[in-house]
N, C-alpha and C positions, 0 to 999 in steps of 0.2 A: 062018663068021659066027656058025655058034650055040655054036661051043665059045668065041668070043671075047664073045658076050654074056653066056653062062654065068661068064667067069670075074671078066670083072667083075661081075655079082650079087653073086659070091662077095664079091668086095673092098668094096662098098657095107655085107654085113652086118657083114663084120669091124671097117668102121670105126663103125658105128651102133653095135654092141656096147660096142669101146672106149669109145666117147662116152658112152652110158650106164654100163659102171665107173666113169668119171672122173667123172661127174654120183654117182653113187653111195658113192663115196669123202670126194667134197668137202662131201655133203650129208648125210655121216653122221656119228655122235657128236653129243656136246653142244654147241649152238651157240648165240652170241646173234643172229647175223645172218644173213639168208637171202642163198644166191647171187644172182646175175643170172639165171641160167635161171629159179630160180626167182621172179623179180620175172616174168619175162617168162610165166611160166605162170600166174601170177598176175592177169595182165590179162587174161589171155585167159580162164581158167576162173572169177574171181570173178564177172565180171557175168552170164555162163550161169548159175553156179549161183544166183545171186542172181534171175535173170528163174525160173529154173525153182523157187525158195522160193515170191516171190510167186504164183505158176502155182498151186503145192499149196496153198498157205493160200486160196488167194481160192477156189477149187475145194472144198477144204475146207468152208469156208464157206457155199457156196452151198446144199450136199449139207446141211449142219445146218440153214442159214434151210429148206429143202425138208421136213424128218424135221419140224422147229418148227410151224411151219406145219400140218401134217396132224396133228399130234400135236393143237394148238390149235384146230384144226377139229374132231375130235372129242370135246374137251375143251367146245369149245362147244355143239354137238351134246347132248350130255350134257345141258349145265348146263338147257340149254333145254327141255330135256326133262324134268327136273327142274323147273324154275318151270312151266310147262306144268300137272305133278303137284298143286305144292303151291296153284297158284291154283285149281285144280279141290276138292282140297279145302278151300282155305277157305271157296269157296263155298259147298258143301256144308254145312260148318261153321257158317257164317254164318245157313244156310236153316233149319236144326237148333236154329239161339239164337231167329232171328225168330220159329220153330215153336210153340219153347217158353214164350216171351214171352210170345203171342197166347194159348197155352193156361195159363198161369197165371194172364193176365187174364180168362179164362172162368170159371176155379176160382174165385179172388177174386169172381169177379160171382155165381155161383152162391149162395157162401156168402151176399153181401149181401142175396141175398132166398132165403131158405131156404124161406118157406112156398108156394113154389110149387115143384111137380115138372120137371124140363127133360129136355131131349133136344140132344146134340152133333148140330151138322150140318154141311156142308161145302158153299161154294159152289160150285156146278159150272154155270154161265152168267149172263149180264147181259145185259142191254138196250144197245144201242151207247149211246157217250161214254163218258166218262169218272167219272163217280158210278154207285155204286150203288145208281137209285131205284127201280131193279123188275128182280127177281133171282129165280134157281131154286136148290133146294137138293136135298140128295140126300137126303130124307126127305120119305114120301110117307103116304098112307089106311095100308099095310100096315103101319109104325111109328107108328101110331095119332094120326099130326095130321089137323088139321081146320081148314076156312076160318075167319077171327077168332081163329084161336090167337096169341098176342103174339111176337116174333122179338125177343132180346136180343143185345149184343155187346160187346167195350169194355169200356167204363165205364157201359153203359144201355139206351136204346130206341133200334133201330132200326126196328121197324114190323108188321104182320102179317100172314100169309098172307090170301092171294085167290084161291087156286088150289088145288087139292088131287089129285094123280095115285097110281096104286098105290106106286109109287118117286119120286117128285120132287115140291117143291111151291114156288108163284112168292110170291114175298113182293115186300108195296110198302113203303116206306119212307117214313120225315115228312118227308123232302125234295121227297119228288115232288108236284104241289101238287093231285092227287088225293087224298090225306089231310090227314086233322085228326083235329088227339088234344087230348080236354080237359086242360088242366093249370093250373097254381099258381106262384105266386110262393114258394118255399118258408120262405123267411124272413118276408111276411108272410101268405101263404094268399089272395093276390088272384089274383083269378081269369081266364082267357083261353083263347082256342084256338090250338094252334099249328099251323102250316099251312105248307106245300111252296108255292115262288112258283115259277113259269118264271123271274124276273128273277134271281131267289137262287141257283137252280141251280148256276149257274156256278162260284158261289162256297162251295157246299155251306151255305150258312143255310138256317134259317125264318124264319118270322114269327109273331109271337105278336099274334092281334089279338082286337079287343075287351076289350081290358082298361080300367079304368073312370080317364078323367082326371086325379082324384084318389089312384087307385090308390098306393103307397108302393114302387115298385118303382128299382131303382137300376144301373147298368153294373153286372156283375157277381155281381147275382143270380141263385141257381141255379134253374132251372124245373124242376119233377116234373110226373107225372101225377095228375092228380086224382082224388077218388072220385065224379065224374061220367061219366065214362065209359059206353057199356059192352061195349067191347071191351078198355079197357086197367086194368089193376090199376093201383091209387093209388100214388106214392109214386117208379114208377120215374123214374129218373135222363134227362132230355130233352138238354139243354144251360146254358149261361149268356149270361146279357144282356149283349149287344156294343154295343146303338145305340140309343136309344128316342127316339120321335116322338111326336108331337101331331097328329092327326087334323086335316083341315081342318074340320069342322063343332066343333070342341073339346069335343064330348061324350065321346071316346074319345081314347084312344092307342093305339101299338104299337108292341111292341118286336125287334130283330134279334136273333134267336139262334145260337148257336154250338153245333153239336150237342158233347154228349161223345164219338159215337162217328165214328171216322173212315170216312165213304161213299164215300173214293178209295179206301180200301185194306182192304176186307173180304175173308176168307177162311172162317174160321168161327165157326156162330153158334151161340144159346142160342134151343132153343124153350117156352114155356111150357105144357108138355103136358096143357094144360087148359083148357076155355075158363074165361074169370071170368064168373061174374054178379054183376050189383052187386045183387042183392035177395037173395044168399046171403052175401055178404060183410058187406051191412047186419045179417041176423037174429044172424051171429056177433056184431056189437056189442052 
């Protein structure tokens, strides 16, 4: 039995082989037309290899959207970290211009009144809300202030110490309606006090009252300090007239003012490091 399955094995290769010469023969040389075997191998291996293209390419694929991805992810990563950078410094930036602003409007106010001597100072607390009507600064007795010295800022008055420590000292401001500063109409020299209301607060005005009926005062006039005082030197810069009224008894008026200097947004000020007397300022005349 095994020499008779042996010998046809034998006979099975012999005739595979033949079959494959004559497949070999027929399908060799230059040809325009393919056999039938090969039509038939045809069917059979194009759609395999065709399932097995789309197979690599979609796989392909996948493997790049994956590499894209992670690639993109730390490309964003990056970027973010990057805007992160630069909005930190603009910040910065920004803090650096506002800095410089504030201190060139000190420089400028400085010059404006030259004959008095000052002192830079820096705010370093407030009073709760939102204005700054009663404030500490980091200049105290040991840089040689004193209670009644006048506080500048801006474009003018802000108000003058009340308080005096070795390092700090508390300044009030013409908002808070604990002070009154004499002043002037400066266009025509008509006279009033200006004074801090609780009701104004809100809105950061004064009030300029007792100013005389007939007074020649108009929206838009600028208020100084007077040479009646005598806490505050003549001359500096208060605010402008927003709104003027008529007293109910119509012996007087009063008018709304608009400080020059802005009492939400103080940082730092100008001190005038000296007191004024007005009976040394009169003999100078």
């Amino acid at each position: 039995m095994r020499r008779s399955f042996k010998i046809k094995e034998k006979y099975v290769i012999v005739i595979v082989t033949i079959v494959l010469l004559i497949t070999i023969i027929l399908t060799a040389g230059k040809r325009y037309n393919i056999t039938f075997i090969e039509k038939g191998l045809g069917y059979i291996v194009m759609p395999v290899q065709k399932t097995f293209s789309s197979v690599g390419e979609w796989i392909s694929d996948q493997i790049y959207f994956i590499k894209n991805i992670k690639e993109l992810e730390k490309q964003n990563t990056e970027l973010a970290k990057k805007v992160d950078e630069l909005s930190y410094e603009n910040k910065i930036l920004q803090q650096y211009k506002d800095e410089n602003t504030r201190l060139r409007k000190l420089l400028e106010l400085d010059k404006k009144y030259p004959d008095y001597p000052k002192i830079g100072a820096e705010i370093i607390g407030k009073d709760p809300g939102n204005w700054y009507n009663v404030f500490l600064i980091d200049k105290g007795s040991n840089d040689g202030l004193e209670v009644d010295m006048v506080v500048l800022s801006g474009n003018g008055l802000v108000g003058h110490i009340i308080e005096v420590a070795p390092n700090y000292s508390k300044v009030l401001s013409i908002i808070d309606d604990r002070n009154a500063v004499s002043s002037k109409v400066l266009r025509t020299g008509d006279l009033g006090i200006v004074k801090g209301d609780l009701t104004l607060l809100n809105e950061g005005l004064c009030k300029m009252e007792y100013v005389d009926a007939e007074a020649d005062i108009i929206v838009g006039d600028e208020i100084v300090t007077s040479n009646l005082s005598d806490i505050y030197p003549p001359g500096i810069m208060i605010g402008v007239v927003k709104e003027i009224e008529t007293e109910s008894h119509g012996l007087t008026k009063y008018a709304l003012i608009e400080p020059v200097v802005d009492f939400r947004h103080l940082e730092e000020v100008l001190v005038i490091n000296m007191k004024w007397n007005k009976k040394d300022d009169a003999t100078k005349e």
